[in-house]
Each structure stands twice: as structure tokens, then as C-alpha cells.
N, C-alpha and C positions, 0 to 999 in steps of 0.2 A: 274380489276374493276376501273371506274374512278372516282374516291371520289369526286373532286370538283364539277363534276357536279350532286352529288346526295346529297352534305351538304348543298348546300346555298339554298335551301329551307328550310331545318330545322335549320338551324344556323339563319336566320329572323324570326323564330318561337321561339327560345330557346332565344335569345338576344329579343326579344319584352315582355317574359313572365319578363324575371330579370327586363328592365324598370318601366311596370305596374306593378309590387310589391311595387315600390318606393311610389307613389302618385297616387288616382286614378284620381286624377286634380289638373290642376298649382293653387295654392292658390293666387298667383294674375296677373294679365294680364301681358303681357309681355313690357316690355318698346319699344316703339319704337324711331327712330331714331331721332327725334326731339327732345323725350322724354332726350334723352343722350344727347342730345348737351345741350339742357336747360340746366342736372345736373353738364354739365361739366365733364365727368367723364365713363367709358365704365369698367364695371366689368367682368372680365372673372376666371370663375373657373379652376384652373390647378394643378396637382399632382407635387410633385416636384420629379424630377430628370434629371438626364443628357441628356437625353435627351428630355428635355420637359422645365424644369424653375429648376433653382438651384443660388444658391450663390458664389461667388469666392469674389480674392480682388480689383475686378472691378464691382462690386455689380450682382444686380440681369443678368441673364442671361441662353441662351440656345432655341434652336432653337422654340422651341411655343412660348417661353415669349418673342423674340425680332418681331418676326411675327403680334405677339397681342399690342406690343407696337407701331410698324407703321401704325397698323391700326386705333390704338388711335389717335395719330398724324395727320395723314390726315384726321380723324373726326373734330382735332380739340378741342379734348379733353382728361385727363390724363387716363392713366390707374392702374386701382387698380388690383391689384390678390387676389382670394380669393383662401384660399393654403385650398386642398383635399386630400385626403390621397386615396381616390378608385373610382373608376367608377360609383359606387351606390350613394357615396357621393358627386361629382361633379354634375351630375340627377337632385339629390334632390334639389341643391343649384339652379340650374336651374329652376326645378318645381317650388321651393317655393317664387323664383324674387327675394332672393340674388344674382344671379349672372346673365349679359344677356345673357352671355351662356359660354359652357366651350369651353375648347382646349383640342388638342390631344388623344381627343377620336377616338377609331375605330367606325367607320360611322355603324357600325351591331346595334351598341346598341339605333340606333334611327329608322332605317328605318323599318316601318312600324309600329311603335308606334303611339300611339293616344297621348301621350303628345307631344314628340319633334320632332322635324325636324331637317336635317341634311344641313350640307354646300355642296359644291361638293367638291370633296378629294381636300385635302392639298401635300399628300403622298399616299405611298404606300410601306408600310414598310412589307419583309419576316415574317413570323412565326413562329420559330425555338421549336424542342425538346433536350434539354440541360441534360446530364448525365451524372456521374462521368466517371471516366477510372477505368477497374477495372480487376486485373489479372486473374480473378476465371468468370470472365461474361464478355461473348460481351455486346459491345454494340448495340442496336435495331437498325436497317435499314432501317425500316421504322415503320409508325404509328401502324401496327400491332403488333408490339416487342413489344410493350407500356403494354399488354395486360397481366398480372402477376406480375406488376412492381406499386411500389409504388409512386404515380404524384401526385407531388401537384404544386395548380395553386392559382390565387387571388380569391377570394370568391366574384362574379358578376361580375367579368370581360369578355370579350370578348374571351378567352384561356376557360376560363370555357365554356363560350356557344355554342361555337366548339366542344370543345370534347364532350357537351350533344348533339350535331347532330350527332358525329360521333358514339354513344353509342350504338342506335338500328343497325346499319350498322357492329358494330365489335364487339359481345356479349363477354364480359371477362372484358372490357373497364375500367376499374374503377381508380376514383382521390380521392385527399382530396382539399379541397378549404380552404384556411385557408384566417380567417379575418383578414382586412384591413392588407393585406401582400405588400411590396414593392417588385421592383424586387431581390434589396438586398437580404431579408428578406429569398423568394425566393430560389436563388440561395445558401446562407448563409444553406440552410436546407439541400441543395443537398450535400454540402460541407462538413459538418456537419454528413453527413451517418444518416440523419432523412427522406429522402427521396432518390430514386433513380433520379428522373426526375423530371424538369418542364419545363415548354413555357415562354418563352421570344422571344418579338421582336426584332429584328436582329440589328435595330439601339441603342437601350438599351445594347444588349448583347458585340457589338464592343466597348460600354466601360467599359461595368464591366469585360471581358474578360481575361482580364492582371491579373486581381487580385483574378483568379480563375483558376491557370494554370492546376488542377487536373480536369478539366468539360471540356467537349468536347462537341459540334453539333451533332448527333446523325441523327436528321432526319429534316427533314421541312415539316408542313404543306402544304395541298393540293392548298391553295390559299391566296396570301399574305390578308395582313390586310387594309381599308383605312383608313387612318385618315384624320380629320377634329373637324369642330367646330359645336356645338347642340347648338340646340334653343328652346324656347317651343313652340308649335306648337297652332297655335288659335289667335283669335285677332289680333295685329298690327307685323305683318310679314315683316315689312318695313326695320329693323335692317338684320334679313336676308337674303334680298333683296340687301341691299348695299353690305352687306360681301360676296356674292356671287360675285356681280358685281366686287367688288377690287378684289379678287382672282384672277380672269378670267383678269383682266388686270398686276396683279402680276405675275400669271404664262406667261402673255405672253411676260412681258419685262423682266424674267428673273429673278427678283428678288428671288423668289422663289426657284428657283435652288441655285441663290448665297447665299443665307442664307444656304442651304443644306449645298451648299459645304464649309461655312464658321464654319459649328459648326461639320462637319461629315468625311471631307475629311482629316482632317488630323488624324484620329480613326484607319489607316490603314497601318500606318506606320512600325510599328514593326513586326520583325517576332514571330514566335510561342517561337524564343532560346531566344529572346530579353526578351519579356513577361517575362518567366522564373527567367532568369540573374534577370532582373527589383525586380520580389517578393521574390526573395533568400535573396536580398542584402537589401532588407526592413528590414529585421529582424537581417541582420548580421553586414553592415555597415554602415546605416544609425542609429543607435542607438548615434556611435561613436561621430556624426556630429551634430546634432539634435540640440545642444545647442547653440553652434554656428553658426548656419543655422539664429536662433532664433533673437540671438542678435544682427551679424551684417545685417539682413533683417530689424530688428527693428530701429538701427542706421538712417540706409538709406529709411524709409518709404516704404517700399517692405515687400511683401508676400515673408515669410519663406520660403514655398511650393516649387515656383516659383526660388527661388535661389538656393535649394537641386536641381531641375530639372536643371538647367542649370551645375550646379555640379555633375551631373549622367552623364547628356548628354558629359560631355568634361572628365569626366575621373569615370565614374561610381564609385566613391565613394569612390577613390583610388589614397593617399596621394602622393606615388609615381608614379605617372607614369607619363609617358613622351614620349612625340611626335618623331620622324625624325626630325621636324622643329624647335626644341627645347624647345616648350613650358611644362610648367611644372606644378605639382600639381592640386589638386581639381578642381580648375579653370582653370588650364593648361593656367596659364598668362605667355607672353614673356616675356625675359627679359628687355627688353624697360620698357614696361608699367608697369612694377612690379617696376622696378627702381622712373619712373614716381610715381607712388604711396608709393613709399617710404619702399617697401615689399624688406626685404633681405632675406630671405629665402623662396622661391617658394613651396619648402616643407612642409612649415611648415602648418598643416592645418587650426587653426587659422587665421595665417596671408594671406592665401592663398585666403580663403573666405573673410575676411576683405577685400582687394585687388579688388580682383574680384567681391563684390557688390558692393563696390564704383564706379567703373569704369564701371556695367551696369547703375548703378543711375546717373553717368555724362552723359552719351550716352542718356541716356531717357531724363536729360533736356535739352540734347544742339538739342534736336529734338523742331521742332514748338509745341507751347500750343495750337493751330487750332486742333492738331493729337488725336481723342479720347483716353484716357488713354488705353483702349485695344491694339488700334491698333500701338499704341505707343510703347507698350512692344514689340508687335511682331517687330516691324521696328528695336527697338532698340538690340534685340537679334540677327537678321540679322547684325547688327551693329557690334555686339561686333563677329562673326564671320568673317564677309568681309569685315570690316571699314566702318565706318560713311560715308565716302566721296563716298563710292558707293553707299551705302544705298539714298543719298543725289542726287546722280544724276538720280539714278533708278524714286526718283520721280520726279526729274525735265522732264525725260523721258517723267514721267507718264501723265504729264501737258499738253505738246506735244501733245502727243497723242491721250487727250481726254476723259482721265481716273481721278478720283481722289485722288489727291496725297496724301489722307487725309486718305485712307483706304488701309489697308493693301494687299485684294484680290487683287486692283488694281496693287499696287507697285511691288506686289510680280510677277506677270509675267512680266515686266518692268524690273523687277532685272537680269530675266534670259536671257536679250537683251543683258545685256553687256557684252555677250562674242562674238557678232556677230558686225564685224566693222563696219557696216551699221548705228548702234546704237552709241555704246560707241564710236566713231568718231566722235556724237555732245555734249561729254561730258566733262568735266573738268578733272574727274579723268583718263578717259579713259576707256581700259582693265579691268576688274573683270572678274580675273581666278576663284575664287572661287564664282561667284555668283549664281550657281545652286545648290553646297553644302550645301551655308547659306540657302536657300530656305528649303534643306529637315532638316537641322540643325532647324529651327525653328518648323518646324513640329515634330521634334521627341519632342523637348521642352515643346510645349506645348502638346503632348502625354502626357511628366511623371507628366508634372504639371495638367493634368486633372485625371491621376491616383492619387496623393497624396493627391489631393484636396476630389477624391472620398475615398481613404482610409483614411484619415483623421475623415470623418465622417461616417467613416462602420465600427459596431461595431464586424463582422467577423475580423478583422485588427487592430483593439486597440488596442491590445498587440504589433504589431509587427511596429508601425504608431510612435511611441511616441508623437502623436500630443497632448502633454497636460503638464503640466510643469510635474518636479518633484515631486514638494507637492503633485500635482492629481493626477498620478501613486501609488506613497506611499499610499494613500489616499482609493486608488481600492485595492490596492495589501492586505491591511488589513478586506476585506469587504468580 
């Protein structure tokens, strides 16, 4: 039987019922695009997560919130977020002219509604059915295993409205929809042995994935999902008029892709042993370091987080160990630079991390202030992998060529020129053997540092994160 072709008429029936529950009309007209420029200002409702808007120590970020913020910009004016917790709740913020419309919604929950209207896809992100491993039970093969198994999904979300299409289609069918649930929350339940299964989208799922090594993929929905941006539908329809228009010129110079692959491409790094290793050593050796991580992070105006990642990546959390090429400890610093820094013993793990944040914090400032602080990190972590001085010509490459040396996506395939003489023969330093290793070097980087960042704030991982001093530990542990 083909499901996809016998859902999507009842998945726009099922997702148009969950919208008209919200409002059965916008309580005030909708702004139009004059209306925003006058206020200065374009409000977009969005849920936070990683893949959508989130926090780090380069501020707000994540592939809808930098999307919604260029589009600010080229209006012309700032943009505010108004943070949502579900799908029902970004709706309403819409209906009621808090917000001119949301992001990252899947495009079900407007088309055919009499309030909102939808953009034309942004994406087109998988569907995924996510379940534990478990010695005593297969796992399902497809959506009909689902069928005696306990699912729970977001309450009014798009996962919900799916499976009520596919309800009359597969009798047994049955969820719990729990409120205002994250995918976290989620996943956290499946984890938990409070449910067997739930749905998550695929680009959600590559990054809570790491820190859920007991859940596996199971199945995929019959048809992915689209995302985009709602509007309310009626009145001055001019705002999504324009946001259609920029799309259709975003997705055609690309942009669009590169924002993908700037927040998604590097989610794909690790294997499934990596993963593992990764959340073993959460709980066993990053306890050890944690204080340390803290203080010389804090010394040098860097994210804690960001300096444990770079300390997993060079020697996975492991005082001793040591290269071929003789580098050593946490940081696996040479003996040059450790000298330079004043570090005699490479072992020592204190001194090792003292060492090795200093000497990423010199590399980030002896990089241009032109270089946004993001893109700056990455460049300077490529740095502290293959030396400055090819980092340094990779952008001068970059220049050359037409690229901007100011952004990492650019630099980074620039970087992997200089091992072709064609290239590095108009360059200063020359040769960079290692310039395609710092490249995945940087990517596994910021992998741990988007895990730690996310386990930091999943209370699944609190226990095993120590992201909170000691006092607050003590503090839980008596509660």
C-alpha cells in the first residue's frame, strides 16, 4: 500500500483542524511591510532549539534565527524573536499580531487554513520514528510495528497530525501527545523507558543523536516534512509577498544551501563508536577537568564548553596521551609551544589546559577584528591545528579568488587548496600538509562543542554535564 499518497489528504485535514482550535480569527490585521519598516523592527515567532534558534557563547544563533535575521537586514530593520515553546503557541502569537509570522514551522499546519498562509519551503527536512535498542524487542521496520507500542509526540504538532492521518489507514495506531514537549523532553522519555517511541525530524535528531547512544532510527515516515515561515492570512498580504520574493532569490544564489550547510554539515561527523566514546567519557572523565576547563576558559574570555571540545578532540580527555609527532597531554601542546608558554610539564592537566587556552586566545586575537567572533573561532581552531600562517594564506587565497576571507565556509575550501601546487605556489607559507585534517579537525570541534553546549542545558545529562559550579551540584544533590 502507498501511504504517502493516501496521508496527505488527511494530514491537511488533521493539521488544519489543530490550527482552527487556536483562534477562530486573527485579532488584529496583519502588519504589512511598510507597516515594519515604519516600526523598525520584524518580529518572528520561533521555538528554540538546535536546530531552529538557540544560545551559545557567540549569542543567539542557528539555522532559522540567522535566516530571519538576513531577512531583517535587508528590510532594513532589527529583528526581535519571540521564543515559543510549540507549534500551537507560535499560531497563536501569529493570529493574535504578536508576532509577523513564525519560522520553522512545517508548512501542514497552515495550508489550507483560513487563518494563515504559508511561505514556499524553506526545507525539506526527513520524518524519522526513534526507539530504544532493546534485547527482548525488535525494533519496528516500518510504521506498522508502531501499532502495540507506546508513542508519544508534541501535543499539536505536525508528528501529531501525521499519525492522526495515518490512524484510519492502520487500526491499532495509537500515541500520547504530551504538552508543550521539546524534542528533548521527547527523546528524554524514550530514554527514560516512559515511552517506547517518538518522531523527530532528522535535522533535530543529528544533533541530539550523540547524546542518546541507547535510541536508534527505526523507521521513517512516508513523506518528509516542509518547513517554512506562516503568516496570517487576510488583509495586507504584502509582508508575505516580499518573504516569498527573498526566498526565491536566496535559494537561487545559494544562500540558503550555505546557511544549511553552515549550521548542519558538520552534525555528520562522528561515527555511531565516536558518539559512544563521546557520552561514556561525559560521565567518567570530563568530571575530572570540568574545573579547570572553567577557570582557565574564564582566564582567557572563552566558553568553558568550547575549550573541553577542543580537549576531547586532541586527546579525548586523557592526561596522558601522546602522539607519534610528540605532542602531549589534554591539549597535546608541542614541546615548542609549551615551552613558549611557559608549561613544563605537558602532563600535567592543569597546566596543559592553562597552556592550550592561552595559546587558542593568542591565535583568535592575532586573527583580523573584521572576522566575526564565530567565524573567528573556527579559523583560529584550524590555526591551532595547521598554524596560523596557513590559516592566513588560505584567506589570502580566499581574496584571490573571490571568496570572503571573512567567513569561514569561504576559507575553509581555500584551506584545502594548499596542498595542490597550483595554489600554495602563490603563497607565503607554501605547502599545508595537514590542511584537509585541520578542516575535519574543526568539524569534529565544533560537533563536541554543539554536544556540550546541548548537554549542558538537557536536564536528561545534568548529572553527567557538571555544567554548574559545585555549590549548585551540592545544592541538587540535597533536593
Amino acid at each position: 500500500m502507498n501511504w504517502a499518497n493516501q496521508i496527505r489528504p488527511l494530514v491537511f485535514v488533521a493539521a488544519l483542524a489543530a490550527a482552527t482550535v487556536i483562534l477562530l480569527a486573527a485579532k488584529t490585521a496583519p502588519a504589512g511591510i511598510e507597516g515594519i519598516r515604519e516600526r523598525g523592527e520584524l518580529v518572528v515567532a520561533l521555538r528554540q532549539g538546535p536546530a531552529s534558534w538557540y544560545t551559545n557563547s557567540f549569542g543567539d544563533a542557528g539555522f532559522e534565527y540567522e535566516l530571519a535575521e538576513r531577512l531583517a537586514s535587508e528590510l532594513g530593520v532589527r529583528l526581535r524573536v519571540l521564543d515559543v515553546t510549540t507549534t500551537d503557541q507560535a499560531l497563536e502569537a501569529v493570529a493574535d499580531g504578536d508576532a509577523d509570522m513564525a519560522g520553522g514551522l512545517a508548512l501542514l499546519a497552515a495550508e489550507g487554513s483560513q487563518q494563515f498562509s504559508a511561505s514556499m519551503p524553506v526545507q525539506q527536512v526527513s520524518q524519522l520514528v526513534i526507539c530504544e535498542r532493546s534485547p527482548n524487542q525488535p525494533l519496528p521496520t516500518n510504521l506498522a510495528g508502531l501499532i502495540g507500542r507506546s508513542v508519544v509526540v508534541a501535543e499539536g504538532g505536525h508528528h501529531a497530525a501525521q499519525l492522526a492521518a495515518l490512524a484510519p489507514l492502520m487500526p491499532g495506531l495509537a500515541w500520547e501527545e504530551v504538552d508543550d514537549a521539546s524534542d528533548e523532553n521527547l527523546l528524554g522519555l524514550v530514554h527514560q523507558d516512559s515511552a517506547e517511541c517518538t518522531l523527530i525530524d532528522a535535522n533535530a535528531w543529528a544533533f541530539h543523536r550523540h547524546l542518546y547512544p541507547d535510541l536508534k532510527v527505526a523507521a521513517e515516515l512516508p513523506e518528509a516534512a516542509f518547513f517554512g515561515w506562516v503568516f496570517p492570512k487576510g488583509g495586507d498580504v504584502s509582508l508575505r509577498d516580499t518573504v516569498n520574493a527573498w526566498l526565491a532569490r536566496r535559494h537561487a544564489d545559494g544562500t540558503v544551501a550555505a546557511l544549511r550547510d553552515r549550521h548542519f554539515a558538520h552534525l555528520q561527523t562522528l561515527t555511531q563508536v565516536d558518539g559512544k566514546h563521546f557520552y561514556r567519557a561525559l560521565g567518567t572523565r570530563l568530571p575530572r577537568y570540568v574545573d579547570v576547563f572553567r577557570t582557565e576558559a574564564g582566564r582567557n574570555g572563552l566558553d568553558w564548553r568550547l575549550v573541553a571540545a577542543v580537549a576531547y578532540q586532541e586527546s579525548m580527555w586523557d592526561p596522558t596521551a601522546q602522539s607519534p609527532t610528540g605532542v602531549q597531554g589534554l591539549m597535546q601542546l608541542t614541546l615548542d609551544t609549551a615551552l613558549d608558554l611557559g608549561i613544563d610539564d605537558r602532563t600535567d592537566p592543569s597546566a596543559s589546559v592553562r597552556g592550550g587556552t592561552r595559546y587558542l586566545r593568542q591565535i583568535i586575537d592575532a586573527l583580523p577584528a573584521s572576522i566575526p567572533a564565530e567565524d573567528r573561532t573556527w579559523m583560529a581552531l584550524a590555526a591551532y591545528n595547521a598554524g596560523l600562517s596557513h590559516v592566513l594564506d588560505a584567506r589570502e587565497l580566499t581574496r584571490k579568488r573571490g571568496g570572503n576571507a571573512d567567513r569561514w565556509e569561504d576559507v575553509r575550501g581555500n584551506l584545502a587548496l594548499l596542498k595542490q601546487e597550483r595554489w600554495y605556489s602563490q603563497t607565503r607559507s607554501g605547502y599545508a600538509r595537514g590542511a584537509t585534517q585541520a578542516i575535519v579537525y574543526v568539524r569534529h570541534v565544533r560537533r563536541y562543542y554543539d554536544l556540550l553546549v546541548l548537554a549542558s542545558n538537557n536536564a536528561a545529562h545534568s548529572d553527567r554535564m557538571l555544567a554548574m559550579t559545585r555549590h549548585e551540584a551540592a545544592a541538587l544533590a540535597t533536593n
